[in-house]
C-alpha positions in Angstrom: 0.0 0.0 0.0 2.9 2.4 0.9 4.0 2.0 -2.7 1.0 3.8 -4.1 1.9 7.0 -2.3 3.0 9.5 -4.7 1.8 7.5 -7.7 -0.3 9.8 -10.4 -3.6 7.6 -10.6 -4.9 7.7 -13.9 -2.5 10.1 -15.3 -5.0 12.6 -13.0 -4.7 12.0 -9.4 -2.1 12.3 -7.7 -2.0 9.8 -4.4 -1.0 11.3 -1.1 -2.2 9.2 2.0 -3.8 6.4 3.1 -6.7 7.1 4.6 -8.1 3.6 5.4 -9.1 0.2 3.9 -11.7 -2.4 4.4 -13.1 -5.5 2.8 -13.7 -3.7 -0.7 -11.2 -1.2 -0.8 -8.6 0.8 -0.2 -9.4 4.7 0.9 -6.5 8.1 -0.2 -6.4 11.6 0.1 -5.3 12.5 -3.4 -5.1 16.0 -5.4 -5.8 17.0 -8.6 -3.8 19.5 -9.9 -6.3 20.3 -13.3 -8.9 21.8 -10.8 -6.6 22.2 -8.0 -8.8 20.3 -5.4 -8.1 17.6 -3.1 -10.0 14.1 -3.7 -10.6 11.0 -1.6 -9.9 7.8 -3.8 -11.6 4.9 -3.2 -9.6 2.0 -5.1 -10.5 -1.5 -5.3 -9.1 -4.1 -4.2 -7.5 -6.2 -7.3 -9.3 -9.9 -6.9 -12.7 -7.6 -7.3 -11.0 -5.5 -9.9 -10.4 -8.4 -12.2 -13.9 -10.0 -11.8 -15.8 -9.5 -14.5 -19.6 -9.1 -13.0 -18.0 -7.3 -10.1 -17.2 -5.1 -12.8 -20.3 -4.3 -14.0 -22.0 -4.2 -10.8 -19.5 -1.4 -9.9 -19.7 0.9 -13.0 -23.5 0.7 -12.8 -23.0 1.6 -8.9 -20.5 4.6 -10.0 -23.0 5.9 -11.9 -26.0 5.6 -9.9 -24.0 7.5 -7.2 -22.6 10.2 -9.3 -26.2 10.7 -10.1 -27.0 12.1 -6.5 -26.5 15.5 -6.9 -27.3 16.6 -3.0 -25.5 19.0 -0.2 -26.3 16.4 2.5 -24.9 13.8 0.3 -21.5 12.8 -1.3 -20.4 13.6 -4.6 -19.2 11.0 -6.9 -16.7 13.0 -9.1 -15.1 10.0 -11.4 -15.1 6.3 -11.7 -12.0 4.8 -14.1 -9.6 1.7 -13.8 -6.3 2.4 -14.0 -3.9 0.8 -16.8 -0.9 0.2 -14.6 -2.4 -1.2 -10.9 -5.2 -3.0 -12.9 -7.5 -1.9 -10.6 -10.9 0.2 -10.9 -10.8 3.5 -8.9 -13.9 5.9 -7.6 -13.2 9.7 -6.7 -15.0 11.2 -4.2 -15.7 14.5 -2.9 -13.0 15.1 0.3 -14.7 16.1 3.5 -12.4 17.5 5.9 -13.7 16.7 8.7 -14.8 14.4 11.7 -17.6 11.9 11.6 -20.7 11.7 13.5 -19.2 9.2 15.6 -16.4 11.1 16.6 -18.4 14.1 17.3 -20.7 11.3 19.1 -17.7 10.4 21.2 -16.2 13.4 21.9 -19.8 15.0 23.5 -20.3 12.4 25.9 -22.0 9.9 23.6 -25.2 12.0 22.9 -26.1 14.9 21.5 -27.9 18.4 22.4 -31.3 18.4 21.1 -30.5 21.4 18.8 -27.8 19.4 17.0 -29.7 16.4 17.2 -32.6 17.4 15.1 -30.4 19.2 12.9 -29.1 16.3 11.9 -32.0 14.1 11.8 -33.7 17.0 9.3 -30.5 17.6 7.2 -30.5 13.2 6.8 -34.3 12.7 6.8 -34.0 15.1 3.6 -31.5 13.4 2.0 -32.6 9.8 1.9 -35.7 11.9 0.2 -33.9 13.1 -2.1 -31.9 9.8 -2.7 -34.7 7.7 -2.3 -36.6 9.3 -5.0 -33.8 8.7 -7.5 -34.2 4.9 -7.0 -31.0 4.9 -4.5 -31.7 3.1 -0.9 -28.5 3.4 1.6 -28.8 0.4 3.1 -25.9 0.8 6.1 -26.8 4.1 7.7 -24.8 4.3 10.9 -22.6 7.4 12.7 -19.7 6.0 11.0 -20.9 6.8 7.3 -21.8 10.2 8.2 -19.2 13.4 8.2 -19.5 16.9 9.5 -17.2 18.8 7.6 -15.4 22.3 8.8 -18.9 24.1 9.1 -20.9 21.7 10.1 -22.6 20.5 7.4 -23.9 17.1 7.7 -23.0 14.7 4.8 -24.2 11.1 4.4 -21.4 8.9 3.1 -21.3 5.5 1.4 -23.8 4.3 -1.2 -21.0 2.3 -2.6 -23.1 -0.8 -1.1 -26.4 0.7 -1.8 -29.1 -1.2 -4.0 -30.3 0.3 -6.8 -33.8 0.1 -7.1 -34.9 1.3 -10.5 -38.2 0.5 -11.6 -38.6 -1.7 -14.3 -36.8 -4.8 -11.9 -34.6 -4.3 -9.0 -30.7 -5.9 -9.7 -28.5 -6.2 -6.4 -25.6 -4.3 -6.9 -23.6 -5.4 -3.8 -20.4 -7.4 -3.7 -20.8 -11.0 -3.9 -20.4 -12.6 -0.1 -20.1 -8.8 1.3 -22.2 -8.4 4.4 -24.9 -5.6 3.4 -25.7 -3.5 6.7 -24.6 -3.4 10.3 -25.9 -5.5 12.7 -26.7 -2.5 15.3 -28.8 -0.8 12.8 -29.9 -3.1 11.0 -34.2 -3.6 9.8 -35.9 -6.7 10.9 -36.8 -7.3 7.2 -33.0 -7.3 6.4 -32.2 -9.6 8.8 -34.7 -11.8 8.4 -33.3 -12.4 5.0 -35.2 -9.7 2.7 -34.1 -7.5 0.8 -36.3 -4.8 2.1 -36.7 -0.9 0.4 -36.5 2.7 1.0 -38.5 2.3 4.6 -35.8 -0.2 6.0 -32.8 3.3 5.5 -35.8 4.7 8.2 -35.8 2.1 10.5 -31.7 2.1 10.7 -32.3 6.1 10.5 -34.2 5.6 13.5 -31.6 3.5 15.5 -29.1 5.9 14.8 -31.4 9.0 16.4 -32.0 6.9 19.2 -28.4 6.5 19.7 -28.0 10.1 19.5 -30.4 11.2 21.8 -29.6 8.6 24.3 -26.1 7.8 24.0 -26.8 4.1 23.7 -27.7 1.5 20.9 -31.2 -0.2 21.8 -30.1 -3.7 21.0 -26.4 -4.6 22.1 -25.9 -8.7 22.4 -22.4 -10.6 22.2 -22.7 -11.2 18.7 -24.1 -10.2 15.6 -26.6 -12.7 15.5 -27.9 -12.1 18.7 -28.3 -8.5 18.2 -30.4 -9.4 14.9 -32.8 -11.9 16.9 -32.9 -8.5 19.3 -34.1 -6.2 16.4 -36.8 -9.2 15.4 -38.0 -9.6 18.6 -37.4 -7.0 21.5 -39.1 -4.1 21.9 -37.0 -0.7 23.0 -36.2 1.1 26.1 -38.3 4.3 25.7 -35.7 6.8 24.9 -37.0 9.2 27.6 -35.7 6.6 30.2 -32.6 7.1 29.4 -32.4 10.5 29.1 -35.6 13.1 30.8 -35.2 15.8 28.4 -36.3 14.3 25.6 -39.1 15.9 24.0 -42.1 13.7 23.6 -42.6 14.6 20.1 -38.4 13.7 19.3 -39.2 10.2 21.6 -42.3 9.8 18.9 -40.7 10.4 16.2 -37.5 8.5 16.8 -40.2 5.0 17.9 -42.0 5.5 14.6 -38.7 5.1 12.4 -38.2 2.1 14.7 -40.9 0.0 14.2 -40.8 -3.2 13.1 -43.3 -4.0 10.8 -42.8 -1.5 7.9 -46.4 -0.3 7.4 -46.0 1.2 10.9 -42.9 2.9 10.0 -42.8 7.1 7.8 -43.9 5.3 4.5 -41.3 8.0 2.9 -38.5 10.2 3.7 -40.7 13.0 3.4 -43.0 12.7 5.6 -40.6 11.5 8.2 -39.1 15.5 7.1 -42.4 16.8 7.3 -42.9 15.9 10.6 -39.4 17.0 12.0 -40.3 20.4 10.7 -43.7 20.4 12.5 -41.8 19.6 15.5 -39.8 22.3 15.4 -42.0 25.3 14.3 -44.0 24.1 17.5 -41.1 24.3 19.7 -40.6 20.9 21.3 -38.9 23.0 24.0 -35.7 22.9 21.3 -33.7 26.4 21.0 -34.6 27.6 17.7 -31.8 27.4 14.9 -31.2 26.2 11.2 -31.0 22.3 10.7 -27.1 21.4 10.9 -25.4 22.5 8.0 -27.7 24.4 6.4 -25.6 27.6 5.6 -23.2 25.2 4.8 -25.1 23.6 2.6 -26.5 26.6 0.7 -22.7 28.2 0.2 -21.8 24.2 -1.1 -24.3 24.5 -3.9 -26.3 27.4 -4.4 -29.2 25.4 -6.4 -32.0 23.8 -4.4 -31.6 20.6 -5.1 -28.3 19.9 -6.2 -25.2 19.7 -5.0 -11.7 6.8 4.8 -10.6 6.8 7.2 -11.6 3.8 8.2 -14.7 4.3 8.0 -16.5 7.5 6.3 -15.5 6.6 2.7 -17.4 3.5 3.0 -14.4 1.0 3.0 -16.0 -0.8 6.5 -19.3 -2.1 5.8 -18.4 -4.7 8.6 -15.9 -3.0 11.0 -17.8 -3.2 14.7 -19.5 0.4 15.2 -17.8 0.9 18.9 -14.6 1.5 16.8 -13.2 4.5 17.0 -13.1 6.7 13.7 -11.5 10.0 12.7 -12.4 11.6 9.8 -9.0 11.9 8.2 -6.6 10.9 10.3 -5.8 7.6 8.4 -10.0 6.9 7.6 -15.7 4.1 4.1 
């Protein structure tokens, strides 16, 4: 890996640092000098490289995520294979910054409720946004979300995601890789489904439950006892863990949860909708843009558009207690 460093990928992009690896790929901070910007690289490992429908499945991947053009979301800027390494190659917007589990873990393992529904609006509206272009997530966790230098919120990682166009749905997921987390993962996944756009709620709601309260609801010693935990136990009520939690947040966060997923948001939308209810009422929250937002508008002006180890989604399986920085050697 060391031997990369310095190497100009693709006659464009020059390789600086590892940033991090994990059962796909390989993660570095590269520039390139013909816009004068820095890049992550997301290069793939070289038994994937050379398999034929692994190829396919990622240059239909590369395009499906260079078609999310959102300021809560990553930007695919490139997708090539490069001559010389024999190995295919995605660039990706650079976020310099920590991830949500680092912030998590340096505030004490929860968040104030200002923050926290910042981030569940700036979130909520972009699994929308991805949602409606056919694109379900499918391993939302702290870990594949960054917070760059103002604070913007930016959901990382639909390098595993299925693509769900209509017309027939095609899994686009490596072959053997584990798709999802245990922790957040929706009973319909593990039961062995493939689930759609309501299971990125229900791991969308794990993940604000973790926020609010500084705990995961279902912990076991293994993976496969925290599944049987998400199929069969019902949660703490958030408000036990923590007594200023606004009824409304508590509500909202329980809904995402459920288990069947007619009793979940049916959209991403709604699930927005609400979250902006909540807050033009008051829920005893101190009033202030979502997280991000200014951010957001000064990263693309348009309305709509726009690893460390773990933010340039190179870790699909790496245990979520792990602790991540956002670029001090990084999914």
């Amino acid at each position: 890996m060391a031997v990369l460093i310095g190497i100009n990928l693709g006659g464009r992009y020059e390789i600086r640092r590892l940033l991090g690896q994990g059962g796909m790929a390989e993660v570095y901070e590269a520039y390139q000098p013909r816009l004068d910007r820095r890049v992550a690289v997301k290069l793939m490992h070289r038994h994937l490289s050379r398999d034929v429908q692994f190829q396919a499945r990622f240059e239909r991947e590369a395009r499906a995520m260079a078609r999310l053009k959102h300021p809560h979301i990553v930007q695919v800027y490139d997708f090539d294979r490069d001559p010389e390494l024999d190995q295919f190659y995605m660039v990706i917007e650079y976020i310099d910054g920590p991830s949500l589990s680092d912030s998590l873990h340096a505030q004490g393992g929860m968040l104030p409720l200002a923050e926290l529904l910042g981030v569940m609006e700036a979130l909520a509206g972009a699994l929308g946004y991805a949602h409606a272009e056919g694109m379900q997530h499918r391993d939302i966790k702290p870990s594949n979300v960054m917070l760059d230098r103002n604070q913007r919120v930016v959901l990382m990682d639909f390098g595993i995601a299925k693509l769900v166009q209509e017309g027939g749905a095609e899994s686009l997921t490596a072959s053997g890789a584990m798709i999802g987390t245990p922790a957040y993962m929706p009973p319909e996944q593990a039961g062995g489904t493939s689930g759609d756009h309501r299971s990125d709620l229900y791991s969308l709601g794990i993940m604000f439950y973790q926020l609010a309260t500084g705990r995961l609801p279902y912990e076991a010693e293994t993976p496969l006892g925290t599944i049987m935990k998400h199929l069969s136990e019902v949660p703490m009520p958030p408000s036990s863990l923590r007594a200023d939690l606004p009824p409304g947040v508590e509500a909202i966060i329980l809904r995402c949860m459920a288990k069947d997923p007619v009793d979940r948001y049916q959209n991403a939308e709604a699930l927005l909708a609400q979250l902006r209810d909540l807050e033009i009422a008051g829920a005893d929250l101190e009033k202030q843009p979502p997280a991000g937002e200014q951010a957001a508008a000064d990263h693309c002006p348009c309305p709509g558009g726009d690893a460390n180890d773990h933010a340039y989604g190179v870790c699909n399986a790496e245990p979520e207690h792990a602790q991540r920085s956002a670029h001090r050697e990084p999914a």
